[in-house]
C-alpha positions in Angstrom: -11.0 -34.2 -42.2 -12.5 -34.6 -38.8 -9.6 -35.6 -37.0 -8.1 -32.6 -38.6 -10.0 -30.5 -37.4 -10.3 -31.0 -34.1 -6.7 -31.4 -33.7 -7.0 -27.7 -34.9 -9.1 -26.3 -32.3 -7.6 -28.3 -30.0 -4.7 -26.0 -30.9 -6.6 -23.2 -30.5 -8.0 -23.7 -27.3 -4.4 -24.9 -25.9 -3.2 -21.5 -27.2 -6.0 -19.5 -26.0 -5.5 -21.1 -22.6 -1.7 -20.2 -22.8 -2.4 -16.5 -23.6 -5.3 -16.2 -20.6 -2.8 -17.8 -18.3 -0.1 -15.1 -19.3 -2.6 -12.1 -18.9 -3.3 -13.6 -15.5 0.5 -14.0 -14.3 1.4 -10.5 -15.7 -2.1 -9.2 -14.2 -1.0 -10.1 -10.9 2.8 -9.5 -11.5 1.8 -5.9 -12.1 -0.3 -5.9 -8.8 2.3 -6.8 -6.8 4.9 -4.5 -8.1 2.7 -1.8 -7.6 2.1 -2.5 -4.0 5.4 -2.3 -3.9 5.7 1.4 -5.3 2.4 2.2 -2.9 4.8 1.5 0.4 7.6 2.9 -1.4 5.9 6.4 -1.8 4.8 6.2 1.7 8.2 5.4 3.2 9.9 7.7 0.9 7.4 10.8 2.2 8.1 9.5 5.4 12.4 10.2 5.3 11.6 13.5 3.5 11.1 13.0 -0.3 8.3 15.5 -1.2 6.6 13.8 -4.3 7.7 15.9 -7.3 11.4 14.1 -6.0 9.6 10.9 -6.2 8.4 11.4 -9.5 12.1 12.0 -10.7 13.0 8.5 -9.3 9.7 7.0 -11.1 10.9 7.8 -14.5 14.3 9.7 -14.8 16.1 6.3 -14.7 13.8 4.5 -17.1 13.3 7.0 -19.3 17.2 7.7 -20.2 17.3 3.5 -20.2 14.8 3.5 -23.0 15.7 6.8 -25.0 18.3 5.0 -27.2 15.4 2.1 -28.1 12.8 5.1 -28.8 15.3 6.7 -31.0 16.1 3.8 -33.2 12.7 3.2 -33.7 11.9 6.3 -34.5 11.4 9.8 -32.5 9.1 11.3 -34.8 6.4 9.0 -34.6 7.0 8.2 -31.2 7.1 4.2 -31.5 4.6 4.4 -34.3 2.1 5.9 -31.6 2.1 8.8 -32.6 3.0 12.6 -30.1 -1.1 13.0 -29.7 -1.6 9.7 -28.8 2.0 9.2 -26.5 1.0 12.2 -24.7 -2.5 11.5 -24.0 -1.2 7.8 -22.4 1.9 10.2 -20.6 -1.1 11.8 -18.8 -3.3 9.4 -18.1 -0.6 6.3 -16.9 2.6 8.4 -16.4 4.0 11.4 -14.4 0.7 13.6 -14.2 -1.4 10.7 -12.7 2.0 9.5 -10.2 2.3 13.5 -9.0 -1.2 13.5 -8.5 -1.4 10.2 -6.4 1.7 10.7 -4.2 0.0 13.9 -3.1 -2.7 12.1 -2.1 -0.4 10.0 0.7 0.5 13.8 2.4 -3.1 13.6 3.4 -4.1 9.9 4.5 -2.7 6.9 5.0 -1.4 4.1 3.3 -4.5 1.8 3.4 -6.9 4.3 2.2 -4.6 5.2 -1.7 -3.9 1.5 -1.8 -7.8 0.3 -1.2 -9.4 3.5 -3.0 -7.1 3.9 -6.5 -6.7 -0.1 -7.7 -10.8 0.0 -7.1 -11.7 3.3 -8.7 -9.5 1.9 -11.8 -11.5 -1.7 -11.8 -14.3 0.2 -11.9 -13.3 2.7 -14.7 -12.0 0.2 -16.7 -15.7 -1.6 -16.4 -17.6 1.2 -17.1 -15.2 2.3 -20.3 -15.4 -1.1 -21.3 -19.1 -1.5 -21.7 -19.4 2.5 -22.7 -16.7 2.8 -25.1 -15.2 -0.3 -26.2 -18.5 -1.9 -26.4 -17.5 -5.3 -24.4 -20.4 -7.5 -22.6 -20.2 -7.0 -18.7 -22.0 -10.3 -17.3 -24.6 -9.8 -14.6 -21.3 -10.9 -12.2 -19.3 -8.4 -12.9 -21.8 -5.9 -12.8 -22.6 -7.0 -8.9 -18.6 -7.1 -7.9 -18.3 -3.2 -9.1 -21.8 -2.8 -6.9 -19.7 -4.4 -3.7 -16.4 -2.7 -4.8 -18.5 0.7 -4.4 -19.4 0.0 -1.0 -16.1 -1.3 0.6 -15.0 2.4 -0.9 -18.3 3.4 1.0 -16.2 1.9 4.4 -13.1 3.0 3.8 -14.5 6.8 3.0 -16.3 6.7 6.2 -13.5 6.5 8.0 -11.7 9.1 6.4 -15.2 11.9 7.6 -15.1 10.3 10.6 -11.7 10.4 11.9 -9.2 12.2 9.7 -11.8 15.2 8.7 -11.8 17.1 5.3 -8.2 16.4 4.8 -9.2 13.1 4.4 -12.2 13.5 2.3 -9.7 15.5 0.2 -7.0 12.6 0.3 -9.7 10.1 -0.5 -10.9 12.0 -3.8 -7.8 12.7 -4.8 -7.7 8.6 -5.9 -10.5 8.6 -6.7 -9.4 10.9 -9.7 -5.9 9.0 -10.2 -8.0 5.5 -9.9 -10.3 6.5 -13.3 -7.3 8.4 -15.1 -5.7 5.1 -15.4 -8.8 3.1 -16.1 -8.3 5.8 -19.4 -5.1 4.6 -19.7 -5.8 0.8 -20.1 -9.0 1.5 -22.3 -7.0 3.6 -24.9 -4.3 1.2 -24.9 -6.9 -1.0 -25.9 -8.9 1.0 -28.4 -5.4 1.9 -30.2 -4.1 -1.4 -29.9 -0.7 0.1 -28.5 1.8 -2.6 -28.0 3.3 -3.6 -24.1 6.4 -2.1 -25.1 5.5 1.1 -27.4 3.6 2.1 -24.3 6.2 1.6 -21.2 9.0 3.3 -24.0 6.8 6.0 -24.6 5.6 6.8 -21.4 9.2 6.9 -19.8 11.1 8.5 -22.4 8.1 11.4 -22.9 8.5 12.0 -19.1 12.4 13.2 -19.5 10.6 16.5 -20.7 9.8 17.6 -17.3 13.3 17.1 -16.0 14.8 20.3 -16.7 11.6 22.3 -15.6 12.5 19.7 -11.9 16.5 20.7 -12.0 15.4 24.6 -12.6 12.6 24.8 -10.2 13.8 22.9 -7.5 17.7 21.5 -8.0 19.0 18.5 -6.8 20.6 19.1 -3.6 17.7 18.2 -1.3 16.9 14.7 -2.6 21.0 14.3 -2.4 21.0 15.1 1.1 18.6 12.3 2.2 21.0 9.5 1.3 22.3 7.2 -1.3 20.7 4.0 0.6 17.4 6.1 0.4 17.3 7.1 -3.2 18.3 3.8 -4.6 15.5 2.4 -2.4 13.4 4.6 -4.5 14.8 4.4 -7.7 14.0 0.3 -7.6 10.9 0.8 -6.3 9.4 3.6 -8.1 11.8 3.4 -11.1 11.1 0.3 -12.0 8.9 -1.8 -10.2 5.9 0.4 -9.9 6.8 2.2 -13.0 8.2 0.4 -16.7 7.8 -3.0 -15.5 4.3 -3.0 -13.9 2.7 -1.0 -17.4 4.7 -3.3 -19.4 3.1 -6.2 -17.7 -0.6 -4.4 -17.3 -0.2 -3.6 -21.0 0.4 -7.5 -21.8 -2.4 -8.5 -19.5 -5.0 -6.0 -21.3 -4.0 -7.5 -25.0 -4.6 -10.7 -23.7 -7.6 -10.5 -21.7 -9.3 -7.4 -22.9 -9.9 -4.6 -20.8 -12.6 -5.9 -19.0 -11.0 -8.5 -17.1 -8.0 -6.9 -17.6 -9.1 -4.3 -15.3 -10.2 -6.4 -12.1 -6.0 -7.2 -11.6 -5.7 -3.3 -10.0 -8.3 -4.7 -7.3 -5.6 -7.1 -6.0 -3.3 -4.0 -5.2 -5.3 -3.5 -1.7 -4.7 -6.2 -0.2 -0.5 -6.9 -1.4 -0.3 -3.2 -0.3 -1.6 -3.6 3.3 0.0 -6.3 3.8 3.4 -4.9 2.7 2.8 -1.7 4.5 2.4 -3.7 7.5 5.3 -6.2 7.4 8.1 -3.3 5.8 6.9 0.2 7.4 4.8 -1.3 10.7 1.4 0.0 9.4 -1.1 -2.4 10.2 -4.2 -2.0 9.1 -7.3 -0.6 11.1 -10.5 -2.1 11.3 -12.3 0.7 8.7 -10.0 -0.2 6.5 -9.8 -4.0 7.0 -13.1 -4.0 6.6 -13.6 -2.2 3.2 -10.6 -4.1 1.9 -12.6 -7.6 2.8 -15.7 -6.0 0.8 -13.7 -4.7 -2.1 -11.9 -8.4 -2.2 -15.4 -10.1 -2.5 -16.4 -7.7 -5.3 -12.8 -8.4 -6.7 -13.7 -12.2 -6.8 -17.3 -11.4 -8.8 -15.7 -9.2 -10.8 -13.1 -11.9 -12.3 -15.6 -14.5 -12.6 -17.2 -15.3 -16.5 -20.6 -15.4 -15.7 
């Protein structure tokens, strides 16, 4: 009976170690791709995409991909999530927080959205952990959001000290973007919305504003700027940085909770400068080389158990 029983939570353990190990590798899956999507927005304002044509490439393709999978399983629930709930997560993790942040990039550069957004979501996601999902934060993690607030401190100062109140502006604006989707991953949480309810959802709600995009503003603009260009974008925004990274941040909060979950975002900085600087040429300056090495120690005590 003994034997039996340990063989049984031997079992258990091997499984729970699987399912950590796949929240991890999806955890940092997601952070890549969405360094990707970072230097993708900023080469894409760069050639002369303004972001509303940047939020067409983010989930037009996607979104007519997934619109026959949505409709077998069932429009008028929405997946089983329900159009309250589906349009609450739309807000929070789809096109309204993506407009938001590439306007952010017309006012600062690349270092400052990829440093400041990944760490206002790790810190969200704490903070709606502890407050609304009611998970234990260990002393640890509570220090690593402490040093995560003061590489923002750093990179902040640069932005009053050398880019002025258009950087300040810049700065704030992910600040907002960073907590909307730390919202995002606690309510996918709270409603326990599967990995693939919420990428379908997301994408296929976000062909509503198409028409309001062909009406307003047409489609011979983003045309003009190249078929090399767009489908640049439309890998990079369309599905790196969009279906594929939720889908994989989605997997990593059901397997790890929110709380740890949330600390993957903090690895963003660091892929993003570092892609920035070997694709576009934007290295890094030391404000924000600095503030990155803080928010990468309070990354580390952030992940840790104790």
């Amino acid at each position: 009976m003994d034997q039996r029983t340990s063989g049984a939570d031997a079992l258990t353990q091997a499984n729970d170690r699987t399912q950590a190990l796949l929240g991890v590798v999806c955890g940092l899956s997601a952070a890549l791709f969405w360094a990707l999507g970072f230097a993708g927005t900023r080469h894409g304002l760069k050639v002369g995409f303004t972001p509303v044509d940047l939020l067409v490439h983010r989930y037009v393709w996607s979104g007519v991909a997934f619109l026959p999978l949505v409709l077998r399983a069932g429009i008028s629930d929405l997946c089983g999530i329900g159009w309250s709930r589906g349009l609450a997560l739309m807000v929070l993790g789809g096109p309204v927080m993506s407009l938001i942040s590439y306007t952010g990039f017309l006012f600062v550069p690349l270092g400052h959205g990829s440093v400041i957004q990944p760490s206002c979501a790790t810190l969200g996601g704490l903070l709606l952990a502890a407050l609304f999902l009611k998970e234990w934060i260990s002393a640890s993690r509570l220090a690593g959001a402490i040093v995560i607030v003061g590489g923002l401190g750093v990179i902040g100062a640069e932005s009053i000290g050398h880019i002025g109140i258009d950087g300040v502006q810049g700065d704030l604006i992910f600040v907002l973007t960073g907590l909307m989707f730390a919202g995002f991953g606690a309510l996918v949480r709270h409603w326990r919305v599967s990995a693939v309810s919420a990428a379908l959802v997301i994408n296929v709600l976000s062909l509503l504003l198409l028409p309001i995009y062909i009406a307003t503003v047409g489609i011979a603009h983003i045309a003009a700027i190249g078929i090399a260009e767009n489908a640049i974008q439309a890998l990079a925004q369309g599905v790196l940085a969009g279906p594929a990274a939720l889908y994989l941040f989605a997997v990593s909060v059901q397997r790890l909770g929110v709380a740890r979950a949330a600390v993957f975002p903090a690895c963003v900085p660091a892929l993003t400068l570092l892609t920035g600087w070997l694709l576009l040429g934007e290295p890094p300056t030391s404000l924000q080389a600095a503030g990155l090495a803080i928010v990468l120690c309070g990354f580390y005590l952030a992940q840790r158990q104790r």
